[in-house]
C-alpha positions, -999 to 999 in steps of 0.1 A, spaced: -45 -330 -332 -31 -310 -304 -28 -277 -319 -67 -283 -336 -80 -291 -295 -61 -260 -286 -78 -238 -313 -114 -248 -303 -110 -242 -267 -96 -204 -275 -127 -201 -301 -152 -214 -269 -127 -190 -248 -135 -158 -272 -170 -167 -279 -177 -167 -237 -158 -127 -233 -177 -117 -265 -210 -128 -250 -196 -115 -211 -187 -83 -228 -221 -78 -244 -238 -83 -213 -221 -62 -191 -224 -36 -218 -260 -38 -219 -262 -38 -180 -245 -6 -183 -265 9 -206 -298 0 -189 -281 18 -150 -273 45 -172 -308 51 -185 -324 42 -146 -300 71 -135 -307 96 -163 -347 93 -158 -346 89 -122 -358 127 -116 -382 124 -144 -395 96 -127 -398 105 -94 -413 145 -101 -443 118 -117 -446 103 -88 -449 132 -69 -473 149 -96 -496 118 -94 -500 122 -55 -508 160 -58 -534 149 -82 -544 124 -53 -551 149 -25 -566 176 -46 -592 145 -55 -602 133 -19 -602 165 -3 -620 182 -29 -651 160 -24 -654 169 13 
């Protein structure tokens, strides 16, 4: 009975740093793609507020 009580904690034990693992691996993936499109991103930004200007002071 011992060694059975012993083998289902160390399954509940593996199952926990499989799922732990997964996660942190997906966090990492998902800071690796917020870094990689970072400039992308922000040369939007700033495209979108030329396109801004050029629309309110052209009407004037």
């Amino acid at each position: 009975m011992s060694e059975e009580a012993q083998t289902k904690d160390k399954f509940w034990l593996y199952v926990g740093c499989t799922v732990f693992a997964l996660l942190v691996t997906i966090a990492m993936v998902k800071q690796s793609e917020t870094e990689k499109f970072a400039p992308i991103k922000q040369q939007l930004e700033e495209e979108a507020a030329q396109m801004n200007i050029r629309v309110l002071s052209g009407g004037e």
